[in-house]
C-alpha positions in Angstrom: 7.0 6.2 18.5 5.3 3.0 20.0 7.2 1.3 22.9 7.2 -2.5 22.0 9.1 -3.9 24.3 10.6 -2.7 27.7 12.5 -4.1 30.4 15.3 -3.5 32.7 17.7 -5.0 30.0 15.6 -4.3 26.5 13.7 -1.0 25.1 12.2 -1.3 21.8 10.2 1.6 20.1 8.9 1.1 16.8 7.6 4.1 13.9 5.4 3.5 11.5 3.8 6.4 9.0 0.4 5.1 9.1 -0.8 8.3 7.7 1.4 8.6 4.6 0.8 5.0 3.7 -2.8 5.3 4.1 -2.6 8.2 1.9 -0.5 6.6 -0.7 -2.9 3.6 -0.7 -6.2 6.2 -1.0 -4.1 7.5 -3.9 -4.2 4.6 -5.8 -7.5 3.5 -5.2 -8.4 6.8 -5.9 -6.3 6.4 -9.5 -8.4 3.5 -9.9 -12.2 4.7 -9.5 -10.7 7.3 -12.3 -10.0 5.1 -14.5 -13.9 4.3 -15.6 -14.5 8.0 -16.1 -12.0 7.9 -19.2 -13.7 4.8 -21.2 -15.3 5.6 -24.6 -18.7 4.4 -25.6 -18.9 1.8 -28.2 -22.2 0.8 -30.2 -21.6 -2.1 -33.2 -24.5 -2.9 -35.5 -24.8 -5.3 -37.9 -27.6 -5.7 -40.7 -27.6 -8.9 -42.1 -31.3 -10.3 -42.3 -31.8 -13.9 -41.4 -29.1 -16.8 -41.0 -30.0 -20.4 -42.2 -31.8 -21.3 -39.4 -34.3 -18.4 -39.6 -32.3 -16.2 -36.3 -32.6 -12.2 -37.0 -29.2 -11.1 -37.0 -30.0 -7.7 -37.8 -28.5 -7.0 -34.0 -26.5 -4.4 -32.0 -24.1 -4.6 -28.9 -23.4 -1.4 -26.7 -20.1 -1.5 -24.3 -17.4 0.4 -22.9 -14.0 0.1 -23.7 -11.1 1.8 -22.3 -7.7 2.6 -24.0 -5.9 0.3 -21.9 -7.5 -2.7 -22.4 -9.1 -2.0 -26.1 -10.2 -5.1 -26.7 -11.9 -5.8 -23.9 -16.3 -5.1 -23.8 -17.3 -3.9 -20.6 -20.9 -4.3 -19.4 -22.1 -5.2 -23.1 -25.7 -5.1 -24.1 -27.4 -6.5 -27.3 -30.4 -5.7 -28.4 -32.5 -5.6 -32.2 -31.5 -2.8 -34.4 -35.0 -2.6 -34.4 -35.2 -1.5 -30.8 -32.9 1.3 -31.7 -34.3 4.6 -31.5 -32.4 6.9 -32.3 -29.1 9.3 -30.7 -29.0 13.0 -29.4 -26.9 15.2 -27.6 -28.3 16.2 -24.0 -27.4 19.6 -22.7 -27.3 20.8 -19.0 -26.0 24.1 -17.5 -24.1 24.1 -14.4 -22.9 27.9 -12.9 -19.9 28.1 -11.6 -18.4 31.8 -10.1 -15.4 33.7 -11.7 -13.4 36.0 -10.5 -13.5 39.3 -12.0 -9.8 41.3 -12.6 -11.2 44.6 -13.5 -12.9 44.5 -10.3 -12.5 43.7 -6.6 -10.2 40.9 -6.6 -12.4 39.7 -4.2 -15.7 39.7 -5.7 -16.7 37.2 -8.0 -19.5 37.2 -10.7 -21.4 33.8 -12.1 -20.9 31.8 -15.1 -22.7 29.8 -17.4 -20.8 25.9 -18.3 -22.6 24.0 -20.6 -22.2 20.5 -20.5 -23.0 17.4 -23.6 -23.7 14.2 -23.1 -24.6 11.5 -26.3 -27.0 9.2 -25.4 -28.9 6.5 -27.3 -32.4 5.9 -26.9 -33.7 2.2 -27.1 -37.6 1.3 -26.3 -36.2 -0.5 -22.7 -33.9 2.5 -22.1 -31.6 5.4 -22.4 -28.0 4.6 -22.5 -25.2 7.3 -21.8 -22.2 6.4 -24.3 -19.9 8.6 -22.4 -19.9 8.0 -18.6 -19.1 11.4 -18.4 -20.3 14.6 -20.1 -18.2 17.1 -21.9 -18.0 20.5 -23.1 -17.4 19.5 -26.8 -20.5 19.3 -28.4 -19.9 18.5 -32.2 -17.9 15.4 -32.1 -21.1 14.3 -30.2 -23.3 15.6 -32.7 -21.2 14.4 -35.5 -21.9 10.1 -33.7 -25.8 11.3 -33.1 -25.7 11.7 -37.2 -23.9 8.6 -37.9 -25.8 6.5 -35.8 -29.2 7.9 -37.0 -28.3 7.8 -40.7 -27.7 4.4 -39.7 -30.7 3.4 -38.5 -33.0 5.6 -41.0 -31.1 3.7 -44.1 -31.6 0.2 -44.7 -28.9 -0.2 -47.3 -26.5 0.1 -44.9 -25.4 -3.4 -43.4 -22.8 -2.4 -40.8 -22.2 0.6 -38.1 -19.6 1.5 -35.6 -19.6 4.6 -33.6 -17.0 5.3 -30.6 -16.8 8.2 -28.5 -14.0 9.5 -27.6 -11.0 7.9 -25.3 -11.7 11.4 -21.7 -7.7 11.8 -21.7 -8.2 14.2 -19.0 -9.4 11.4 -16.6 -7.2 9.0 -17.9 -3.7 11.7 -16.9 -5.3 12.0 -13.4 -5.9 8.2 -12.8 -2.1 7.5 -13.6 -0.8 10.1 -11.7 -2.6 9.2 -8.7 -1.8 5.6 -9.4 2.1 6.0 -10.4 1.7 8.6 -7.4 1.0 6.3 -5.0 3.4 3.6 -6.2 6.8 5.4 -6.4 6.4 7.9 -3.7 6.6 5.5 -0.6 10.3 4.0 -2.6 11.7 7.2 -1.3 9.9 8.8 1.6 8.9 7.9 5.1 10.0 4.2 6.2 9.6 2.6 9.2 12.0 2.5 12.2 12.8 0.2 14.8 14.7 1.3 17.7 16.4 -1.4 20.0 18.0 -0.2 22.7 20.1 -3.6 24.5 22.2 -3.5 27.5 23.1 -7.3 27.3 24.3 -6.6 24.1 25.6 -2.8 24.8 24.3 -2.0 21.5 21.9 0.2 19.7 20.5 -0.9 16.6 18.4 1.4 14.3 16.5 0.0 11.1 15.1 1.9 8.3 12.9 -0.1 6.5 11.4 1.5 3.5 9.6 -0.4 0.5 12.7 -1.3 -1.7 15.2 -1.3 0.9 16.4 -1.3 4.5 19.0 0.3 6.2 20.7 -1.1 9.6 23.2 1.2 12.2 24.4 -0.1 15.3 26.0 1.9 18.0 27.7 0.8 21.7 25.3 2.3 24.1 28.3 3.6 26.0 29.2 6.0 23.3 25.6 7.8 23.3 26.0 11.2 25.6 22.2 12.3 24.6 19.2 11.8 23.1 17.5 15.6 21.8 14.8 16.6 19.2 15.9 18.6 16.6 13.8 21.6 15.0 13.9 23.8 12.1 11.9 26.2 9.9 9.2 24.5 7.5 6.8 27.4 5.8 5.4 30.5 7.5 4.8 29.7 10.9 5.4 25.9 11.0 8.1 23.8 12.1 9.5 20.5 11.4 11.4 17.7 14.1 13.1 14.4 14.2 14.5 12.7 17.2 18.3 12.4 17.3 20.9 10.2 19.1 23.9 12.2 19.7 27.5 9.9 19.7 30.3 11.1 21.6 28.9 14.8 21.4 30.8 14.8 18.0 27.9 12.4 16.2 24.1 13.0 15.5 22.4 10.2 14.1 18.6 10.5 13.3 16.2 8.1 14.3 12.8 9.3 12.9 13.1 11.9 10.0 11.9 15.8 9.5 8.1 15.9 9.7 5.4 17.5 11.6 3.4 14.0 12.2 4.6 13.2 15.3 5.0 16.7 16.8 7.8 17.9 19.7 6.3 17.3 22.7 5.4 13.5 21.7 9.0 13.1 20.2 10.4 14.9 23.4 8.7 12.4 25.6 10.3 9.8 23.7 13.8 11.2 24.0 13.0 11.4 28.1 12.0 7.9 28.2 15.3 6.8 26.0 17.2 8.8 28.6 15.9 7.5 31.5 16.5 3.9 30.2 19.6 4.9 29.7 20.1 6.7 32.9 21.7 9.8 30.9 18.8 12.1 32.7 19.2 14.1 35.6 
């Protein structure tokens, strides 16, 4: 805990999880940059010849949209059908090691992921219509055919070809977001600690992100100030600072964690004590 004010009449320490919150906030933002990964690829064509004023309308816009916001064209690009190429599905191999069970446990033997990605070729570029490549390769296959038949058939006036909504992404980018919204309701708050002899009180306050919690104690009736430990996992331990009232009463000032540690926490309680002249 951080001293933020001391004198002979006033000690105030103040705890603030800087860690968890950072982490809570990395989750979201995290959540967020996920969210792009899950858009589908979108490519509307429209063959239509000439309008009265002699404009080709014979035109096609590519964009991304995502299932949260399906109405909305991100990054959209319009160009002449005529500029159009043509759609395949690109392949890549990435290797990846398994382990094997009717071997060593321990060894581990390589294997082969193949990857698909649709893309559309236009004279200016190539355009990936999923930002992220997939395993599945004949829904991709089955676009490549539409959007070619498309473009190799001038009776048809009118195309649209979506890929599909990555619901994979999408699941991780609302946990993480949800995640790091809900969490910090019921978990680590911050404390402040006034110690007042003027007032011969003690005042503790949780503050947490939908509520705060206040306790006040005479200073008279505080006998000790301890840290408290206890088992958390193989070989790791857990400890809060504690107030004891009357030696019948504990009441915790920071909760179970390994953040602060015991010897900073114990330092703490040796300072409170010597404030409160309870050392020896």
């Amino acid at each position: 805990m951080r001293v933020i004010q001391k004198n002979p009449e006033k000690l105030q320490l103040k705890f603030v999880p800087w860690r968890l919150w950072l982490t809570w906030i990395g989750a979201i933002l995290l959540g967020i940059a996920f969210l792009p990964l899950s858009a589908s690829g979108r490519l509307e064509c429209n063959r239509e010849g000439a309008d009265r004023v002699g404009n080709d309308t014979n035109q096609c816009q590519f964009s991304y949209r995502h299932v949260l916001v399906p109405t909305v064209d991100f990054k959209p690009q319009n160009f002449p059908i005529q500029e159009v190429q043509g759609a395949d599905v690109e392949s890549h191999e990435t290797r990846r090691r398994r382990r094997d069970s009717r071997r060593d446990s321990r060894r581990s033997r390589p294997r082969d992921q193949t990857w698909h990605q649709l893309v559309l070729h236009t004279r200016g570029e190539t355009i990936n219509m999923n930002l992220f490549s997939r395993r599945q390769r004949s829904p991709k296959e089955s676009l490549a055919q539409d959007i070619n038949q498309f473009l190799n058939n001038s009776e048809e006036s009118h195309l649209v070809a979506q890929t599909r909504t990555i619901w994979e992404y999408l699941t991780v980018s609302l946990v993480l977001i949800i995640s790091g919204l809900v969490i910090p309701i019921g978990f680590k708050k911050t404390v402040c600690c006034t110690f007042d002899k003027t007032s011969d009180s003690l005042s503790i306050v949780h503050t947490g992100v939908s509520d705060k919690q206040k306790l006040n104690y005479p200073l008279q009736s505080i006998t000790g100030v301890t840290v408290q430990s206890r088992d958390w996992g193989d070989d790791d331990e857990q400890h809060r600072l504690v107030v004891q009232i009357d030696d019948e009463k504990t009441v915790p000032i920071t909760e179970y964690g390994n953040r602060l540690g015991f010897s900073r926490q114990e330092a703490t309680a040796q300072r409170i004590e010597e404030f409160l002249g309870l050392s020896n």
